[in-house]
Residue, then its C-alpha position, 0 to 999 in steps of 0.5 A: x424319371x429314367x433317360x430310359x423308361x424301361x431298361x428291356x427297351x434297349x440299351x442305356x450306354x451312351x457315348x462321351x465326348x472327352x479328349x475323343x475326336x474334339x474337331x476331328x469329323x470324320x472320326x466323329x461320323x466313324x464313332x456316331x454310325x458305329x454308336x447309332x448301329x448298336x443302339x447308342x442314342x445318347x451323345x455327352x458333350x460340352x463347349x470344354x471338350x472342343x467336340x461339339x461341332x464334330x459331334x453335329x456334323x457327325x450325326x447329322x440326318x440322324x439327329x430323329x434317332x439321337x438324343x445330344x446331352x451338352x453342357x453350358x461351362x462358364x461364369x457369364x450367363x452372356x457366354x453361356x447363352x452364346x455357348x447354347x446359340x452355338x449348340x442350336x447351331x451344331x444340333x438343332x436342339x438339345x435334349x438335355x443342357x447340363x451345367x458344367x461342373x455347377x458353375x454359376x449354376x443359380x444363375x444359369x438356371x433362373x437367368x435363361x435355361x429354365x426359360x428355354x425348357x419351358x419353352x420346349x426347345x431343351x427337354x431336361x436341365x441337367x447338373x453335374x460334377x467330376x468331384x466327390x469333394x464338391x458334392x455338398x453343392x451338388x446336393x444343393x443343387x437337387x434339392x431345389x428339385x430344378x434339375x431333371x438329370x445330375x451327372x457324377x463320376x462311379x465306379x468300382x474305386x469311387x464310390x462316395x455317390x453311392x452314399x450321397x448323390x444316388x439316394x437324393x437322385x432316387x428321392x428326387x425323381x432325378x435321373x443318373x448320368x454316370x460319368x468315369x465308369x471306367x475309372x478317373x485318375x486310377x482309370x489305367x488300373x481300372x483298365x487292366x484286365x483281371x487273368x483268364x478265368x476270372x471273368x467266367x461267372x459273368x459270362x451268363x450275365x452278358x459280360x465278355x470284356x472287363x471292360x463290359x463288367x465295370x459298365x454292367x457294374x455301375x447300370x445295375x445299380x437300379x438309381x442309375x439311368x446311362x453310362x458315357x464312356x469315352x472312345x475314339x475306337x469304333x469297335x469299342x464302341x459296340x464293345x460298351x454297347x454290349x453291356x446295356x442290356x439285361x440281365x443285370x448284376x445281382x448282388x454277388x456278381x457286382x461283389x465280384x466285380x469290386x473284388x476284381x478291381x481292388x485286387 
């Protein structure tokens, strides 16, 4: 089941949360207003990144148009239900809780965060890693088909999901948050603009920036529902939103992209 049931409907980019404004709220009202202007909805969080009291306070009376994705990042089920209190707190409600990093996963889910969705107060229970290497257990984790959302990192220079997470994502029914779309540890290299020209064919495609191409890249894979780019910039804020809309990359266009990013 897509975040987004039909992609013409809007975008499907949302915003991450890591080592952006943490408790900066004025920065935060300045990422949320430019987010909201350009279609955003979707707002990634987590008690690790030190941002969710900025992001509430930022979103505020907008909270009926956004849809907040948090994280539950602890061993304890007594602080994780303290980290959930505190996100009710910031939010009002959470519409997807993720578990950070599968931490204390089976606990987390069979001890209280199934009980608060069936309870209506969380739409989706999510799951999620930042590393290929723990992809075994995420793959355990989906297959107990408890989890609505899992979330992992993709793009061009990472690519193990593509191979195992998005096959059992589409078989399940499970929808696909990526994160690092812009790249992890060879983020800086991602991040370098192929020269002048090269990003021409793509500019029928919607695609002005290579930042753009690398998003486009990864919501044209049809198993993938939302990208999380991180940003303190507003500008770049409406930059990524610019690339949740079709059309989408066919084949040759991702290949160039690939090409682009490897070179």
């Amino acid at each position: 089941m897509r975040l987004v049931e039909e992609r013409r409907l809007g975008p499907v980019v949302g915003l991450g949360t890591y080592g952006t404004f943490r408790q900066d709220i004025v920065l935060a009202r300045r990422l949320a207003d430019a987010a909201l202007a350009a279609g955003t909805t979707v707002f990634d969080s987590s008690p690790m990144y030190d941002s969710e009291q900025a992001l509430g306070a930022g979103l505020a009376d907008r909270r009926g148009t956004a849809r907040v994705a948090s994280k539950i990042w602890t061993s304890s089920l007594e602080e994780g239900r303290r980290q959930y209190k505190a996100q009710r707190r910031y939010f009002g409600r959470v519409e997807i809780e993720q578990v950070h990093n599968l931490v204390a996963w089976r606990e987390h889910l069979g001890g209280w965060i199934e009980e608060e969705r069936d309870a209506g107060r969380i739409d989706r229970i999510g799951v999620t890693h930042w590393s290929s290497g723990s992809f075994g257990e995420l793959e355990a984790a989906l297959e107990t088909g408890r989890f609505d959302t899992v979330q992992i990192p993709l793009n061009p220079l990472e690519r193990e999901a593509e191979r195992r997470i998005l096959p059992l994502a589409a078989e399940r029914g499970v929808a696909v948050i990526v994160m690092r779309p812009l790249g992890g540890s060879e983020g800086v290299r991602l991040r370098r603009a192929p020269p002048a020209g090269e990003l021409d064919p793509l500019h029928e495609l919607g695609v002005e920036t290579w930042t753009q191409a690398l998003l486009k890249w990864a919501l044209s894979d049809s198993r993938v529902d939302l990208v999380i780019p991180a940003t303190s910039r507003p500008e770049r804020v409406v930059e990524n939103a610019g690339a949740g809309s079709p059309p989408w990359f066919p084949p040759e266009a991702r290949a160039l992209v690939e090409r682009l990013a490897t070179a």
